[in-house]
One Martini backbone bead per residue (centre of mass of N, CA, C, O) as a GRO file, in nm:
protein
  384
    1UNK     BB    1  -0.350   0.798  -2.956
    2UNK     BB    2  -0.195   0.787  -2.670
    3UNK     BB    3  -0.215   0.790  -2.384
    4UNK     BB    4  -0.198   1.054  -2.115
    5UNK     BB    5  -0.055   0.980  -1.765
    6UNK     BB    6  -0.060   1.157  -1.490
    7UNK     BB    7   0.147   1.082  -1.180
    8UNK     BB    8   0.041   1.198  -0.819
    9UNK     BB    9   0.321   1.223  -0.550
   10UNK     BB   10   0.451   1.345  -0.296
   11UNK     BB   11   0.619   1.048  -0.257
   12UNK     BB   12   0.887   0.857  -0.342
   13UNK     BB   13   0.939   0.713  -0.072
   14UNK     BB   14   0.965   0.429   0.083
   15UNK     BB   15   0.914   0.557   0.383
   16UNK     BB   16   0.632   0.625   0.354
   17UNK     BB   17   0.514   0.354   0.216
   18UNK     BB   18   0.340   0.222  -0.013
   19UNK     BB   19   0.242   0.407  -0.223
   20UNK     BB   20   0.492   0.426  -0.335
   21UNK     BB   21   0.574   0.141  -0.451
   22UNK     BB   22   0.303   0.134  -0.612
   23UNK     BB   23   0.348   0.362  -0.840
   24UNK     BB   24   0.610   0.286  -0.954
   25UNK     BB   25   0.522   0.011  -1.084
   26UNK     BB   26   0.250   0.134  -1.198
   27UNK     BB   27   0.423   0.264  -1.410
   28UNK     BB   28   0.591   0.110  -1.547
   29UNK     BB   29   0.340  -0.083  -1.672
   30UNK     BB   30   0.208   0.103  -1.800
   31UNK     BB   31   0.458   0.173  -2.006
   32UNK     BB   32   0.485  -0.085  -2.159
   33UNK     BB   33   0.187  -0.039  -2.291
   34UNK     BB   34   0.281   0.231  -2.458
   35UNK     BB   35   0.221   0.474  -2.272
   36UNK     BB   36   0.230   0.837  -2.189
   37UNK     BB   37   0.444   0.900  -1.853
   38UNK     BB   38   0.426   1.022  -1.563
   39UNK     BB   39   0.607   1.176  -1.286
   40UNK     BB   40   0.487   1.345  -1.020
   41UNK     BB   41   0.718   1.496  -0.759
   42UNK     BB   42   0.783   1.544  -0.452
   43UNK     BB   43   1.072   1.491  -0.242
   44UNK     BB   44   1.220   1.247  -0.209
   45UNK     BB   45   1.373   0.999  -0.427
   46UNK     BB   46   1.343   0.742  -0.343
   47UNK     BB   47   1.396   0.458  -0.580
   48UNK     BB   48   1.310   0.225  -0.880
   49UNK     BB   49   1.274   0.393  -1.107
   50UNK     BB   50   1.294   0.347  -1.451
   51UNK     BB   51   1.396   0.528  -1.700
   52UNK     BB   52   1.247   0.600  -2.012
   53UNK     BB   53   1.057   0.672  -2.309
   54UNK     BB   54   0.765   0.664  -2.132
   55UNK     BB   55   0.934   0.813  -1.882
   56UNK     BB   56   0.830   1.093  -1.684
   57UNK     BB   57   1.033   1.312  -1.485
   58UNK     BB   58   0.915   1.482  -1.150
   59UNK     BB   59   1.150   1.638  -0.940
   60UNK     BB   60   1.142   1.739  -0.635
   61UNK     BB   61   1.295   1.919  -0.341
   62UNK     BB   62   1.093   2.088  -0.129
   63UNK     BB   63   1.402   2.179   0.083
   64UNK     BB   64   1.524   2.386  -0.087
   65UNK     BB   65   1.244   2.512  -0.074
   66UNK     BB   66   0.962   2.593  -0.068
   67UNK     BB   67   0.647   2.449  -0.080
   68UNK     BB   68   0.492   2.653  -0.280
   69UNK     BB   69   0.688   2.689  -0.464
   70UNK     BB   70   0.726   2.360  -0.582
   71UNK     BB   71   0.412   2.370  -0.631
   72UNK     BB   72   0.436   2.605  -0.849
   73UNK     BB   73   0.650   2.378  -1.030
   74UNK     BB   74   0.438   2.161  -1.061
   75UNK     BB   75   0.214   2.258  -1.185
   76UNK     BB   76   0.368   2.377  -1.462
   77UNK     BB   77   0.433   2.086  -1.523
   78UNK     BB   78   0.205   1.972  -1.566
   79UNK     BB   79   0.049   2.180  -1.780
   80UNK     BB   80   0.254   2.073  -2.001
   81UNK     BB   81   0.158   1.789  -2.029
   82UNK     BB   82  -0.120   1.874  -2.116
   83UNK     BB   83  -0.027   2.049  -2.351
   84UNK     BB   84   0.032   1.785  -2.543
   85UNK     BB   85  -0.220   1.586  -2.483
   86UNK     BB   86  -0.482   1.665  -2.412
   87UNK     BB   87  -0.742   1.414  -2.508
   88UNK     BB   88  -0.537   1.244  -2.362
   89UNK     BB   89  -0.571   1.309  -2.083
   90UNK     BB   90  -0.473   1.208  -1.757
   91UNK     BB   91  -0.532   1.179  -1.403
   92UNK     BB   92  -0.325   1.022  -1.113
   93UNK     BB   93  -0.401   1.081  -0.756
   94UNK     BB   94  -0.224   0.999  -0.438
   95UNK     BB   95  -0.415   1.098  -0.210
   96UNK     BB   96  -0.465   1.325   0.063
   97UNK     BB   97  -0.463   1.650   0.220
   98UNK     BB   98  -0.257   1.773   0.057
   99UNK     BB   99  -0.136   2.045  -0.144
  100UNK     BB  100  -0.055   1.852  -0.369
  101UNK     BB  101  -0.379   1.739  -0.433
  102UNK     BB  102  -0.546   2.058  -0.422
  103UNK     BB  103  -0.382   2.123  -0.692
  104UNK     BB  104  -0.483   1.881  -0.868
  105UNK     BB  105  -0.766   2.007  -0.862
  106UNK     BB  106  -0.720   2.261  -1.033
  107UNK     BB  107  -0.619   2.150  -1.301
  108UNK     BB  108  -0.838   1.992  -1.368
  109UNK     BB  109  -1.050   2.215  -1.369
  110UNK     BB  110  -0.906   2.400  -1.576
  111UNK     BB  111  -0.865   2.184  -1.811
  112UNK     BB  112  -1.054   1.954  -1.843
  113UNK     BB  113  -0.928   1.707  -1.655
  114UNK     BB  114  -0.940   1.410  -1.589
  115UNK     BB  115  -0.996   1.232  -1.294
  116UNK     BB  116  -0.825   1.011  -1.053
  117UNK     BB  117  -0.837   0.867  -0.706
  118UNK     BB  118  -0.618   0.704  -0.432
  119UNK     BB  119  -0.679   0.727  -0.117
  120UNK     BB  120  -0.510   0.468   0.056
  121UNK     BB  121  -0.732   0.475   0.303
  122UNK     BB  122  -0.802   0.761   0.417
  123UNK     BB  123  -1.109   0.669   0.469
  124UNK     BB  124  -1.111   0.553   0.669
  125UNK     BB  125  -1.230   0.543   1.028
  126UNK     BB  126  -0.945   0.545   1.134
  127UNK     BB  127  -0.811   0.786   0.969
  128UNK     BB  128  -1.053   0.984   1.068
  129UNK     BB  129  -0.966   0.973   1.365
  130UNK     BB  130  -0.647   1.082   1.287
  131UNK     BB  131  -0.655   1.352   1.344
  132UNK     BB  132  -0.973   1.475   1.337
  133UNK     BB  133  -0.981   1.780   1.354
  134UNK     BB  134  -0.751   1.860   1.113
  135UNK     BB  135  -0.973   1.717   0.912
  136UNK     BB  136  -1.196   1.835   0.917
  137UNK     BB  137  -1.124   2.127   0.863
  138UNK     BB  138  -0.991   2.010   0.555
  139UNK     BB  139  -1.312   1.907   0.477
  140UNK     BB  140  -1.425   2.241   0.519
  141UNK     BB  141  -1.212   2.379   0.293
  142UNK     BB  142  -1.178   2.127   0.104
  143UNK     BB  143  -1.192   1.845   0.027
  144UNK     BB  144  -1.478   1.780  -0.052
  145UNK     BB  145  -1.496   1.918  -0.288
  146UNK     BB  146  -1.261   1.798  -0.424
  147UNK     BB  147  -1.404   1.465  -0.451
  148UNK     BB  148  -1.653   1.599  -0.594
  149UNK     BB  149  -1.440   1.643  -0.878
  150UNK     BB  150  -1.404   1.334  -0.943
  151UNK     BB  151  -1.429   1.081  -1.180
  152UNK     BB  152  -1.260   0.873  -1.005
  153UNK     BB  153  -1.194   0.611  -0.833
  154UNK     BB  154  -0.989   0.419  -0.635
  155UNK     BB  155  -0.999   0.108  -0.524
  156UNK     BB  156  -0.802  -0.215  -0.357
  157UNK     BB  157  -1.136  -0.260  -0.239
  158UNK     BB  158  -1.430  -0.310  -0.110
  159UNK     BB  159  -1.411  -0.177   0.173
  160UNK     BB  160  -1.312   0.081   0.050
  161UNK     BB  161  -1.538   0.168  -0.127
  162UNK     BB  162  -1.751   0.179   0.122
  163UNK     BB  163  -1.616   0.396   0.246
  164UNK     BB  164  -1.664   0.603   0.010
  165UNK     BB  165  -1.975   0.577   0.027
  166UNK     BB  166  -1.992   0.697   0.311
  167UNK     BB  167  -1.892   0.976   0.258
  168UNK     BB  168  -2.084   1.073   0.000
  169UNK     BB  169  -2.025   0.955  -0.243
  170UNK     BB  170  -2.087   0.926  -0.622
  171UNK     BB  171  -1.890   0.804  -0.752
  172UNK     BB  172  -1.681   0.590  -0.953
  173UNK     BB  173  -1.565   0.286  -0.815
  174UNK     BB  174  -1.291   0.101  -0.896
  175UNK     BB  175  -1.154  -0.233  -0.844
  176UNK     BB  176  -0.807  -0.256  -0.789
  177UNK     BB  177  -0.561  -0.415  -0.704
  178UNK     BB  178  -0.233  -0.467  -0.609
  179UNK     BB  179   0.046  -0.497  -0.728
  180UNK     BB  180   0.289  -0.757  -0.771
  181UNK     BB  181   0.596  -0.928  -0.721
  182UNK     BB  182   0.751  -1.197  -0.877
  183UNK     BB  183   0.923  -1.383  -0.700
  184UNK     BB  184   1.191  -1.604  -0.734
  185UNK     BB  185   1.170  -1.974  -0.635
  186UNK     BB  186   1.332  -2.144  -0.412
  187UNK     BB  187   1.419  -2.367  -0.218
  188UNK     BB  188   1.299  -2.417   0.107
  189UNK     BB  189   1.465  -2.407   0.429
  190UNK     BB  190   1.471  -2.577   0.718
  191UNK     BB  191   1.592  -2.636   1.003
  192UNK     BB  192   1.886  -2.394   1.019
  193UNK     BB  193   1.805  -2.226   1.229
  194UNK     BB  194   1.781  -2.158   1.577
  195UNK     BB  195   1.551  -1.980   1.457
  196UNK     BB  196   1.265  -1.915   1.441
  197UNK     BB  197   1.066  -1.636   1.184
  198UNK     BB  198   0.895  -1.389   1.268
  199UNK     BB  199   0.749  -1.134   1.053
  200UNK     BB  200   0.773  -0.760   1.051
  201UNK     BB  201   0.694  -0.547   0.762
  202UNK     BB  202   0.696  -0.194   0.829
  203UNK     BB  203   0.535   0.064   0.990
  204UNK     BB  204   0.593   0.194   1.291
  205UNK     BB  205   0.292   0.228   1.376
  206UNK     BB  206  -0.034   0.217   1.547
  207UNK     BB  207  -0.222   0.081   1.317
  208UNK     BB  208  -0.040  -0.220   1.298
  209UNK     BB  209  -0.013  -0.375   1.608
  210UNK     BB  210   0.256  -0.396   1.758
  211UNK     BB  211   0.142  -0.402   2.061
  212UNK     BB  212   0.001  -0.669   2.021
  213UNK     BB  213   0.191  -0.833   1.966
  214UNK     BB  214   0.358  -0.840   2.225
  215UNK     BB  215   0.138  -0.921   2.410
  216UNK     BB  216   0.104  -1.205   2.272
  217UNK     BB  217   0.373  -1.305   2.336
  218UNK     BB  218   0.395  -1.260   2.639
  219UNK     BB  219   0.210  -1.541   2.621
  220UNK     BB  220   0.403  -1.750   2.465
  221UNK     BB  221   0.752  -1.729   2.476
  222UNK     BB  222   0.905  -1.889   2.288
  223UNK     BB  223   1.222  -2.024   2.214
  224UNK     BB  224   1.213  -2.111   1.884
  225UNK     BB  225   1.140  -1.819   1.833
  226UNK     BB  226   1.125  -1.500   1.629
  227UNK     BB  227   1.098  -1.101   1.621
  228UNK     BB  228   1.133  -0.950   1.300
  229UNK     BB  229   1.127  -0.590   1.293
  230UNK     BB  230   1.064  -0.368   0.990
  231UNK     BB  231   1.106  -0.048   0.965
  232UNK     BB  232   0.989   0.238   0.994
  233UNK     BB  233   0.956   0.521   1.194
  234UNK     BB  234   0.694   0.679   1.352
  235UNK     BB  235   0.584   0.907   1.566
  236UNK     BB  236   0.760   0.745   1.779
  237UNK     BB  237   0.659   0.415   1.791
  238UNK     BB  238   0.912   0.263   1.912
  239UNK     BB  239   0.924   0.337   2.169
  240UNK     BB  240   0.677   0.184   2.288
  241UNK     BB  241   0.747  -0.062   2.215
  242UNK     BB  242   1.021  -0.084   2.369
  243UNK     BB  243   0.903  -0.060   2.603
  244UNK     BB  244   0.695  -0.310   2.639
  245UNK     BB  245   0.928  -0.511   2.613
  246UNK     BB  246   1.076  -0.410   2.869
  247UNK     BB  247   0.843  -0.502   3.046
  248UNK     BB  248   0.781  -0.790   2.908
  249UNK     BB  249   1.116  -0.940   2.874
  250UNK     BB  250   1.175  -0.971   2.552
  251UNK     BB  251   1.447  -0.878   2.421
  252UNK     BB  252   1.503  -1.111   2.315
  253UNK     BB  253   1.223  -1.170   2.109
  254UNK     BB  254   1.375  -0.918   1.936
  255UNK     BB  255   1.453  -0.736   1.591
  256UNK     BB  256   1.592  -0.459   1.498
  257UNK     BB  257   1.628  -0.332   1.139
  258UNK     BB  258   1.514  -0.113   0.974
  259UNK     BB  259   1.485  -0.036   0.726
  260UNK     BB  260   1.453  -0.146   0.375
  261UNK     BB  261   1.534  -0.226   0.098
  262UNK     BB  262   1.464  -0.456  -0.123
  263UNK     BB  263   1.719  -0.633  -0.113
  264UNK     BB  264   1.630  -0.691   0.224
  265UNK     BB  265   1.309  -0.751   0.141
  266UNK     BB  266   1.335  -1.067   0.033
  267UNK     BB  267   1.491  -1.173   0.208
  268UNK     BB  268   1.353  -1.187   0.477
  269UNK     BB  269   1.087  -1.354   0.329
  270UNK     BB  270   1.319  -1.602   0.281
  271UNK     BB  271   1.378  -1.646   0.607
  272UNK     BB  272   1.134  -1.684   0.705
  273UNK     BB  273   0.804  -1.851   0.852
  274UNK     BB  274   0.630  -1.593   0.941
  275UNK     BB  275   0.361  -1.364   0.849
  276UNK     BB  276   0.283  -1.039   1.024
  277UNK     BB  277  -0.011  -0.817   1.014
  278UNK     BB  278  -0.220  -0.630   1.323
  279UNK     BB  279  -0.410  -0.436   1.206
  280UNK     BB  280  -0.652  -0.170   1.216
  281UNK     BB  281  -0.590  -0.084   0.894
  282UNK     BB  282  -0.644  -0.180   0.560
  283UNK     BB  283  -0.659  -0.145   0.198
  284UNK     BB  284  -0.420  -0.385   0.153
  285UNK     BB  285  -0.161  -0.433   0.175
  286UNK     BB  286   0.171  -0.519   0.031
  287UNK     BB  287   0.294  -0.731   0.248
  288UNK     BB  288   0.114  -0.970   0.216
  289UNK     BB  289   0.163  -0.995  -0.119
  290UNK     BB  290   0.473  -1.050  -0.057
  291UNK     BB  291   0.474  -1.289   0.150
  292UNK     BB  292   0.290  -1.492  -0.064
  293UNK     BB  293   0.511  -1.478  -0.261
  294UNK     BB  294   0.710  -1.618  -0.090
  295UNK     BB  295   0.570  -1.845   0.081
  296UNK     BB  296   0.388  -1.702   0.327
  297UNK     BB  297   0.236  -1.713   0.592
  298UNK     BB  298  -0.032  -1.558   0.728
  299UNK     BB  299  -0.134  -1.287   0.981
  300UNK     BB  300  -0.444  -1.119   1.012
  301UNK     BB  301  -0.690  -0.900   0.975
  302UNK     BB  302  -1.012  -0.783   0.943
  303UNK     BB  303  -0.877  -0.485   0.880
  304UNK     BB  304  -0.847  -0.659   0.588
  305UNK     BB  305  -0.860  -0.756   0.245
  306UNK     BB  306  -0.785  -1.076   0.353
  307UNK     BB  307  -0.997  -1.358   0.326
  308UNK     BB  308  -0.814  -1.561   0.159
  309UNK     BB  309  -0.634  -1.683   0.398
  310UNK     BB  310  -0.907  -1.858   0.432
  311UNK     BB  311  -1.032  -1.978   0.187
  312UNK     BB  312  -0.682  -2.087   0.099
  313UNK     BB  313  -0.528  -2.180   0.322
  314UNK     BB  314  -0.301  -1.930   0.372
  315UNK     BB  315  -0.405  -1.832   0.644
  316UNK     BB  316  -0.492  -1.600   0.902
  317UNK     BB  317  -0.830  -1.412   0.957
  318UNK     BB  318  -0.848  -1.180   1.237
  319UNK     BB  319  -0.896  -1.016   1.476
  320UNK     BB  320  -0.885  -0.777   1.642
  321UNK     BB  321  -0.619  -0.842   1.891
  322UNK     BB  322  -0.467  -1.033   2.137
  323UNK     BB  323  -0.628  -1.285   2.120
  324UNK     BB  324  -0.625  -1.383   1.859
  325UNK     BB  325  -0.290  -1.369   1.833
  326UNK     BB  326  -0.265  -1.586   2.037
  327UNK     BB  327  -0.388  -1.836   1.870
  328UNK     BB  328  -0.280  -1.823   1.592
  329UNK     BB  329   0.027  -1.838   1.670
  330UNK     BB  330  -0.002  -2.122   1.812
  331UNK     BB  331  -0.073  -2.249   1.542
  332UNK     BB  332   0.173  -2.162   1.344
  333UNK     BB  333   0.415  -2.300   1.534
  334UNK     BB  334   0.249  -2.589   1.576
  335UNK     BB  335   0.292  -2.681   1.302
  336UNK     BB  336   0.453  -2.775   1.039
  337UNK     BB  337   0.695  -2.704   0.807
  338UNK     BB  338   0.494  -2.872   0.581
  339UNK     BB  339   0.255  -2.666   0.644
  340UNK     BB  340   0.346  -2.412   0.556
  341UNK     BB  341   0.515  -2.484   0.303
  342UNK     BB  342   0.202  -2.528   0.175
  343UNK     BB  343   0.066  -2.250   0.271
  344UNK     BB  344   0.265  -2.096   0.089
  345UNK     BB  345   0.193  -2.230  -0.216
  346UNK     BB  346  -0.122  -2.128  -0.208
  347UNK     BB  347  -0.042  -1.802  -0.178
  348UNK     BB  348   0.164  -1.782  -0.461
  349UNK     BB  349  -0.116  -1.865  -0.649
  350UNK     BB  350  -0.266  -1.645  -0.552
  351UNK     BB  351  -0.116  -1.425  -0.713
  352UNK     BB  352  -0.039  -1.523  -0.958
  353UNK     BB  353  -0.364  -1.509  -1.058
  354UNK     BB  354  -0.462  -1.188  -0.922
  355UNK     BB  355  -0.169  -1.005  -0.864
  356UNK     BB  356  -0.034  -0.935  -1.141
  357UNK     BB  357   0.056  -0.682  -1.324
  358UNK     BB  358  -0.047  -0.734  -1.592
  359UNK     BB  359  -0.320  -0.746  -1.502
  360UNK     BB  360  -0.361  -0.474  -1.343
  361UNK     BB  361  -0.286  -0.289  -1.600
  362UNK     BB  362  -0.514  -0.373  -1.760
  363UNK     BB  363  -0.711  -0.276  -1.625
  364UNK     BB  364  -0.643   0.036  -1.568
  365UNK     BB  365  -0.661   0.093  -1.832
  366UNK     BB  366  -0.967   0.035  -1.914
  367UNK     BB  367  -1.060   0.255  -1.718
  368UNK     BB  368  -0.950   0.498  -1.845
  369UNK     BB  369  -1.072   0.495  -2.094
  370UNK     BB  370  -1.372   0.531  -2.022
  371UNK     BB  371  -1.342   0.781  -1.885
  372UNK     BB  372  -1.240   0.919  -2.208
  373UNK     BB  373  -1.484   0.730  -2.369
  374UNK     BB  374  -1.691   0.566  -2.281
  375UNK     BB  375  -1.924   0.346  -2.210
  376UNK     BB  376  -1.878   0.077  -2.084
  377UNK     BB  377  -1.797  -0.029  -1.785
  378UNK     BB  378  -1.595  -0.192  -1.623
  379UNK     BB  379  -1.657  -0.468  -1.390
  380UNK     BB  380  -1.481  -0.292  -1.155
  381UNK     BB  381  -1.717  -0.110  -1.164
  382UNK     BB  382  -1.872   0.086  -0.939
  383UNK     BB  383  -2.201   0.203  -0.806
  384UNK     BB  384  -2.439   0.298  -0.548
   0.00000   0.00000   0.00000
């Protein structure tokens, strides 16, 4: 009998960040390999899952009633699925913190059915001092309790295990990168442009390093370089942005686009020249691999777990910091751009090698399997 596989999260509004991007397409992918797939979430439905007859939508717009109803019309439909498929059920949680995470382990325990839960960065250092006392609060109230009862962690680097493992918990935690999309790549045009364009494409938000990028700048000021800045607003961390930059006479060499589509978001990729993104904490990044995966070389900080910039000569791995962000971005700007668009196809053979839904969905699968049925884990498993 196929796996069933309950995949839950607040939100796949893409608003919302990676999480969202990525549990859809890994939906997906689980759907082709044959698995009978659900997607259970609250919030805005905005996405591109196209369903089929392998994934089950539970969509719910917790703004027409209340939070509480929402999520108790949750539950009732998790264990409707789960009662169709017990011996074969597993649940895959994204992110932590919510009501709706904290009542999907009341279900697992209730029903005596696997949990696996993908913190997504949320245990990192950074992630546990942003609000912190409130974070406290909720890890003495249920969160702590909550993590000691899953039976596996999922997490998508080397860096992300060790934060679980510093965390206190002794669960084993798989090691599966997320994938992403391989797009056609066309031959890339350059010198077309009156201004090539450094692409930075996230949530602007604190963590991301956007503050550090305008400081950087304000040291380089190119003007045949333009910063386009693409993605929502979060915690209204746009002002600050925005006051830096008119501090800093900068506004000619800045563009905001907001928020942007999938096709809106492949455009960028390949319209720009090099791809930053300064962050204080990722656990992944899944915009780095789609940047690489354009042919675009990178510059990130060592404080996301992309060292293969540095190994395979497809971009700078650096320091956090305006320091670090000023060396690499005058040497990004100053090679040629024939030495560019060389380390960016060897970025893009690095996703194609390593990266590629494909892949990632049959580890995925291998793990949920052992889970359920014992035997040795498979190689992505640590334990501490």
């Amino acid at each position: 009998m196929s796996m069933n596989i309950i995949y839950t999260i607040g939100s796949i509004d893409f608003a919302s960040g990676g999480p969202s991007r990525v549990v859809t397409s890994l939906v997906q992918e689980i759907a082709k390999l044959g698995c009978n797939v659900s997607l259970v979430t609250l919030g805005n439905m905005l996405s591109n899952v196209e369903e089929d007859f392998n994934i089950k939508m539970y969509r719910h717009d917790s703004s027409v009633i209340s939070k509480f109803k929402a999520i108790l019309r949750m539950r009732k439909y998790i264990l409707t699925l789960v009662n169709a498929n017990h011996d074969r059920s597993i649940i895959h949680d994204q992110g932590i913190w919510l009501p709706t995470n904290h009542s999907v382990v009341g279900i697992s325990k209730k029903m005596n059915i696997p949990l696996v839960v993908s913190p997504h960065g949320m245990l990192s250092p950074w992630a546990l001092r942003h609000k912190a006392l409130k974070k406290k609060i909720a890890w003495l109230l249920y969160q702590s309790n909550d993590l000691k009862s899953v039976n596996l962690f999922h997490a998508t680097s080397y860096q992300e295990a060790k934060n679980i493992f510093e965390c206190g918990f002794r669960k084993p935690v798989a090691v599966i990168p997320n994938g992403v999309e391989i797009p056609a790549m066309g031959k890339k045009i350059f010198n077309k442009k009156s201004k090539k364009s450094i692409l930075f494409l996230s949530r602007i938000y604190p963590v991301k390093g956007l503050l550090n990028l305008v400081s950087a700048w304000s040291k380089i000021r190119n003007p045949d370089w333009k910063i386009v800045v693409a993605g929502p607003d979060e915690a209204n961390h746009l002002q600050d942005v925005l006051k830096a930059i008119n501090l800093a006479n900068l506004d000619e060499s800045f563009d905001f686009i907001g928020p942007v589509d999938d096709f809106e978001k492949w455009k960028l990729y390949f319209d720009s020249d090099l791809f930053v993104l300064p962050s204080y904490s990722e656990n992944f990044g899944i915009v780095i691999a789609e940047a690489l995966a354009c042919g675009l070389p990178v510059i990130t900080t060592t404080a996301t777990p992309w060292k293969e910039l540095e190994t395979y000569n497809c971009g700078w791995w650096i320091g956090v910091g305006v320091d670090p962000l000023v060396e690499s971005l005058l040497e990004a700007i100053s090679i040629s751009d024939t030495k560019r668009q060389s380390m960016g196809s060897i970025g893009r053979q690095l996703v194609e090698n390593k990266y590629s839904w494909p892949m990632i969905s049959e580890n995925m699968i291998s793990v949920y399997e052992w889970v359920l049925g014992g035997g040795s884990p498979p190689s992505c498993v640590m334990t501490d």
